[in-house]
N, C-alpha and C positions, 0 to 999 in steps of 0.2 A: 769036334773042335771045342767046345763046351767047357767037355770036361780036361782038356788042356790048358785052357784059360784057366779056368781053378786053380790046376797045380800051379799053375806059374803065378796066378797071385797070390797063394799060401806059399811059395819058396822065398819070393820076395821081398814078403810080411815077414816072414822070419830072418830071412839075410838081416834086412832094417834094423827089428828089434835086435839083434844080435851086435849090429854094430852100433846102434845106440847104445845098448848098454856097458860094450868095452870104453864108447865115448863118453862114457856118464863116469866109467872108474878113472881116464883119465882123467878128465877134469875133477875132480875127487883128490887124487894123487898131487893133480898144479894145484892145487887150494889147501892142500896139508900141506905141502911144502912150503908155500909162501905163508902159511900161518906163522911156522917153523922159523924161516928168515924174520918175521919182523917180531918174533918176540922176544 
């Protein structure tokens, strides 16, 4: 059981970071863009 718990909190530690950092380029993207619009 142990060692299943592991895996699942290494899959989920990376799901995480993985969709953070697609949310990081979004918000990235909205923040160029409205630089874009107000200059």
């Amino acid at each position: 059981p142990y060692i299943l718990i592991n895996e699942i909190r290494i899959q989920s530690s990376i799901t995480f970071n993985r969709a953070r950092s697609q949310g990081d380029s979004i918000l990235n993207q909205y923040l160029h863009y409205k630089i874009i619009q107000e200059a």
